[in-house]
N, C-alpha and C positions, 0 to 999 in steps of 0.2 A: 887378741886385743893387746895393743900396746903399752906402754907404760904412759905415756900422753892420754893417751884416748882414758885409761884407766881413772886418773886422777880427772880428766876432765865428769864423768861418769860422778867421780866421789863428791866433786863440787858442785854439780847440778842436783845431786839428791841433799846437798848441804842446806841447797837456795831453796828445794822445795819443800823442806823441812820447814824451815826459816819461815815461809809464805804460811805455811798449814799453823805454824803455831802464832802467829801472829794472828791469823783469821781468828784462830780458835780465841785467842784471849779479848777480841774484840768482841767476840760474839757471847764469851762465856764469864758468869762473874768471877770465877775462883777457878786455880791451876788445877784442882780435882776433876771440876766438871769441863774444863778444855782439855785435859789426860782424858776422860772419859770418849769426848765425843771423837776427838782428833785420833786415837789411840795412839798416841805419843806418850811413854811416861811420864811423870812428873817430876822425876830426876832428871830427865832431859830439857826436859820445861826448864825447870832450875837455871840448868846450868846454859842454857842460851839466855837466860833472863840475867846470868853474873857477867857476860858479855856486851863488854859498853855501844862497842856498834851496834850490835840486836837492839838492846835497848835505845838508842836515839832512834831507830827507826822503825822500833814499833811504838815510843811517844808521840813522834811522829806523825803516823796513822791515829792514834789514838786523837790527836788534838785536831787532826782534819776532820775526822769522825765525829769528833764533838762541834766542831765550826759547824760541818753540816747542817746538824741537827739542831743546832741552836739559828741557825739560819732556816727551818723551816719552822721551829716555833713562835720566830720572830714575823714570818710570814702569815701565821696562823693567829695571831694572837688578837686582831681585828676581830675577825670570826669568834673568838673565843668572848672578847668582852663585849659582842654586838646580844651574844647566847646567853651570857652571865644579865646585861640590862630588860633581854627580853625576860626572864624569869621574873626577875625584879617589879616589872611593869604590868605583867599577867595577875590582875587582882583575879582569876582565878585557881591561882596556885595558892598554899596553907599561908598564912602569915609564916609559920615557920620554916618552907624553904624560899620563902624572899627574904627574911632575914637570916638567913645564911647566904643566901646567894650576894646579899650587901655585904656581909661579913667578910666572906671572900674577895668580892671585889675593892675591899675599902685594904683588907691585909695586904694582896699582891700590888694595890697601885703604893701602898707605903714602903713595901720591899724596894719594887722597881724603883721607886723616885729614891730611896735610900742608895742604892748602886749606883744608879745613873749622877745625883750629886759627888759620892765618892771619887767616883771616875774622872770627873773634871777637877775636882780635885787632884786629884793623883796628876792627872796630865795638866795641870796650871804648876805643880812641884817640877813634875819633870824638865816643864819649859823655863822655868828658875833655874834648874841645875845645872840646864847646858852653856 
């Protein structure tokens, strides 16, 4: 093997390191249990996590991940308050899970409407600043 082909070899097992520990931190909550599963140390975790490029691109990953996922709960979320109003509506369910099930639904529609005001907020400042 050559000196090209050698380094090339060094840099593909770099990238696939790079791949492995990036899954692993997506998948795992703490650098322990992604050393764990990945069997990559933790020092080596480390020290691709003190590396700027690694880290924009596994932020990266990490906010598409979250885009996702927050794009299937947004999808879901119909389904979710059609299930919260049926409990609600079933006068044979306990007085005490319809009112939690109102409870619930009366906290998240105030969260949500709380965000959702912010946001235009935020973006009516923005369209000020430019």
């Amino acid at each position: 093997m050559n000196w090209s082909s050698q380094k090339r070899g060094k840099r593909m097992k770099k990238e696939k390191t790079k791949e492995i520990i990036i899954a692993g931190l997506l998948a795992h909550t703490t650098i322990t249990a992604t050393a764990e599963a990945t069997g990559i140390s933790e020092a080596t975790i480390y020290r691709y996590l003190r590396n700027e490029e690694f880290k924009k691109e596994y932020d990266g990953k990490r906010r598409a991940m979250l885009a996702d996922n927050c794009h299937r709960l947004q999808a879901n979320m119909e389904k979710a308050v059609n299930e919260l109003v049926a409990v609600i509506d079933d006068k044979g369910n306990s007085t005490q899970v319809r009112l939690n099930a109102i409870d619930m639904l009366l906290r998240h529609t105030y969260r949500l409407t709380e965000q959702v005001d912010i946001l235009d907020r935020l973006e009516k400042l923005e369209d000020i600043a430019k």
